[in-house]
Structure formats: structure tokens, C-alpha cells
N, C-alpha and C positions, 0 to 999 in steps of 0.2 A: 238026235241032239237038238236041231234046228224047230223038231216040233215039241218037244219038251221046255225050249226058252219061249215060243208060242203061246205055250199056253201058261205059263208064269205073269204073262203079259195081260190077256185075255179073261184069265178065269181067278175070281177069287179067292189064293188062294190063303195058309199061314204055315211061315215056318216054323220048324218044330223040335223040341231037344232032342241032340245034344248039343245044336249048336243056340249059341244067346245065354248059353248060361258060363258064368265068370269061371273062366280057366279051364273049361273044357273044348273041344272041338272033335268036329266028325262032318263027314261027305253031306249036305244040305237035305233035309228031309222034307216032305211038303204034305199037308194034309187040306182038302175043301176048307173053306169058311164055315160052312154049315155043321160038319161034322165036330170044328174046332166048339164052334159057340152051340152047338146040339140044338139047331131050332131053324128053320129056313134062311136064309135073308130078306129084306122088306122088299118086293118086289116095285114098292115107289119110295125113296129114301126121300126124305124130308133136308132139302137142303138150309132150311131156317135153323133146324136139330143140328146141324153138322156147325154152321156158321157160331150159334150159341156156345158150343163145346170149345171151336178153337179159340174164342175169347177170353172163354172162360182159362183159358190155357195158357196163354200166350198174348193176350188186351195188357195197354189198350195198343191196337193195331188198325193199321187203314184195310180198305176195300184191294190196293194192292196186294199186299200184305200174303190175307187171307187167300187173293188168287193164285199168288208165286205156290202158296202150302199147300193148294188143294188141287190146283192146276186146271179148275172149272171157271167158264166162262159165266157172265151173268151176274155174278154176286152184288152187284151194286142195289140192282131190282130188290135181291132179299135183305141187302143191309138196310134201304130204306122202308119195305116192310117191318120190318125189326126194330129201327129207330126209336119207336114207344117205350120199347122193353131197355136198351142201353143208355150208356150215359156217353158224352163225347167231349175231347178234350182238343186241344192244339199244340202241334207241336215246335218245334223254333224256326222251320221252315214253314209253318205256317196249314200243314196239311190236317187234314177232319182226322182226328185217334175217336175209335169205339171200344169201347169196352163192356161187361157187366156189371150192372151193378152192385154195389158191398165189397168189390173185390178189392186185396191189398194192396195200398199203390204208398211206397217209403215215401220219406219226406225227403227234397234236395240234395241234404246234408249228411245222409243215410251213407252209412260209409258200405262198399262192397267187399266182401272179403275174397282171397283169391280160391277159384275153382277148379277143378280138373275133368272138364269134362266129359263123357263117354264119346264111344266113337258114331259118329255122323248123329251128332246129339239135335236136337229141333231149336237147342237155343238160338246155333249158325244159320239152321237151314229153314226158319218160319218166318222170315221175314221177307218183300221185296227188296225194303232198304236195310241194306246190311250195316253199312258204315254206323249205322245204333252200337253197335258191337263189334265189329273190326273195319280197319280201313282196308279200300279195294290193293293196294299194294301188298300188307298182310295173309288178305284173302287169298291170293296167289301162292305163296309159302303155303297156307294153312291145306290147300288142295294137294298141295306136292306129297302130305303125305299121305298113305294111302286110306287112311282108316278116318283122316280131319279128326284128332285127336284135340281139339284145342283147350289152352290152357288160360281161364282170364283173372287177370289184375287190375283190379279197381271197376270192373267189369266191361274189360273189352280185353277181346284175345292178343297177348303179346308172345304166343310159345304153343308149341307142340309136345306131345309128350307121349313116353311108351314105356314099359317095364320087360325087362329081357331077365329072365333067371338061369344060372348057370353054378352047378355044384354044390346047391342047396342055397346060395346067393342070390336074393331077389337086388333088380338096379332098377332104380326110374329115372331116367334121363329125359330130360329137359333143355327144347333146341327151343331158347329164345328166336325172335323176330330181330331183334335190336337188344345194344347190352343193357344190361338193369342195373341196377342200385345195389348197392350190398345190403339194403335195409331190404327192398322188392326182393331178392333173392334170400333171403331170410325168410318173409312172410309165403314165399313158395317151398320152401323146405320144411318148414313148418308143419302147413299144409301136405304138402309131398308126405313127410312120416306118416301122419294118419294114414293117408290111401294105403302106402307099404304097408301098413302095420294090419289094415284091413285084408288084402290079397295075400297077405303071407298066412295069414292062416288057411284059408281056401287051397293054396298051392303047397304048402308045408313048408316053407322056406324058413331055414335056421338063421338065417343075418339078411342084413338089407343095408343098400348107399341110394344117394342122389347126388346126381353128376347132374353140372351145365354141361351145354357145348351148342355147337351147331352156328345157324347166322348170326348173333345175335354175339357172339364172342369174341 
């Protein structure tokens, strides 16, 4: 077992269905990289390539940022390589944001609609500085559960969320952080139906609820 977690570590690899896909599960399957994408891997990966991508992904973002998500060292050397090709902005703290160029950036007053979403999603997890989208006290809740399911409003996460189905009853419950507004709890239920109304076909579920509860109650 001990060389099996080994080499998960070590070797490149990718999981593989049936797990990852909605409403199904099974014991974790692993296949090479090579075999997944049918062609070697680049034996020199081009880390300007890598840095370009998560911009293009997830900009505008600092040089922290990108390192917290990639977990390599160096990247300042190719962010400043790269400078030609990006655009750069400031943030209220005053720190250097890059981005790519043409890409969609709302205006101010861009209203966010509330999200749901997936579990250990990149929205939470590409960042150094996270308080962009939840504060460190939240961030703690949001770890408690196990899968960081998080839920955002207005766009930053105030709730956790899961769906349990029982007797042909699909439920999504919704553990606020803090309590809401009966207007905020609205605009999440809202929201919530769609997703039910999404997963129940996939699971066959004949009826569906959304419950509050949790800290936030």
C-alpha cells in the first residue's frame, strides 16, 4: 500500500472513470499520463506554457498566486520574461496583478450571481491570497468539510453545500457561514433548484428540497 501512495506521488499519473463522473463512484483507478493523452510527455516542459495557461485561467493573478497553484519555485524569472506578452494591473493593496491579454475583466458594478461550487473547485484553491473570495475565519469552516464544497454570494464564499438522496428524494442542504437575509436565501434557492433540477436527472430522483441549517442559523 505504502508503495502504491509512492508512486501516485512520483509518477505521472491520471484518474480515471468511474470515479469524476456525477453520481457515480468506485475504488480509485489510475492509468500513466502517457497512455491517458496517447503521446509521451515533453521531456522539458516549458514553464512560460504553464504560466500563460494559468492566466489565461485564473488572471489577473500575482507571481504568488501562480506559485501557491503550481507549487514551483522561480516563477518571478518567467513572469518577468513574459511581461511583453501580458498586461498588468493593481490591486487595493497595491500588489503587481498579470494577466493576458483580451481577456474578460466585468466592470465594478458587475453584479455576481450566487454559485455552487464543485468540490475542491480552483476557484478556492488558485490563489495565495484567498480573502479575494473568503475571509481566513470562513476558510476554516469551509475546510471542515471534507470535499470544500463552497457556496458563493456576491462572490465570496458564505456556505457549504451537499445533496443527500434518500427514497427517490434528492435534498441540497446548505450550512451557511453566518445567517443571511431572507432575500440572500432566496437568491440561493433559486440557484439551488437549478443544480437539483440538474442532478436529479442524472440520479433519477422523483422530488427534491433545500434546507438551511448549520453555523450560520
Amino acid at each position: 500500500m505504502s508503495l502504491a501512495y509512492a508512486i501516485t506521488f512520483l509518477v505521472a499519473l491520471v484518474q480515471v472513470p468511474p470515479r469524476g463522473i456525477w453520481g457515480e463512484s468506485g475504488q480509485a483507478t489510475w492509468t500513466t499520463a502517457e497512455s491517458w493523452l496517447g503521446h509521451p510527455l515533453d521531456p522539458g516542459p516549458s514553464p512560460d506554457d504553464m504560466v500563460l495557461r494559468y492566466m489565461a485561467a485564473f488572471g489577473p493573478a500575482a507571481v504568488a498566486d501562480a506559485r501557491a497553484w503550481s507549487g514551483l519555485g522561480g516563477l518571478r524569472e518567467v513572469f518577468e520574461r513574459l511581461r511583453p506578452r501580458l498586461v498588468t494591473f493593481r490591486d487595493e493593496h497595491g500588489r503587481e496583478l498579470f494577466d493576458v491579454p483580451g481577456a474578460p475583466l466585468p466592470n465594478s458594478g458587475a453584479p455576481a450571481p450566487p454559485r455552487f461550487l464543485p468540490a475542491f473547485d480552483n476557484v478556492l484553491l488558485s490563489h495565495n491570497d484567498r480573502t479575494r473570495i473568503i475571509c481566513d475565519e470562513h476558510r476554516k469552516l469551509l475546510v471542515r468539510d471534507r470535499m470544500m464544497r463552497g457556496v458563493l454570494l456576491d462572490g465570496f464564499a458564505c456556505a457549504t453545500w451537499k445533496t443527500e438522496q434518500r427514497r427517490g428524494k434528492l435534498t441540497l442542504k446548505i450550512e451557511p457561514f453566518e445567517p443571511l437575509s431572507k432575500n440572500d436565501c432566496n437568491a440561493l434557492a433559486e440557484e439551488g433548484e437549478r443544480l437539483l433540477r440538474f442532478v436529479a436527472k442524472s440520479q433519477g430522483a422523483d422530488e427534491f428540497e433545500i434546507r438551511f441549517g448549520g453555523e450560520g442559523t
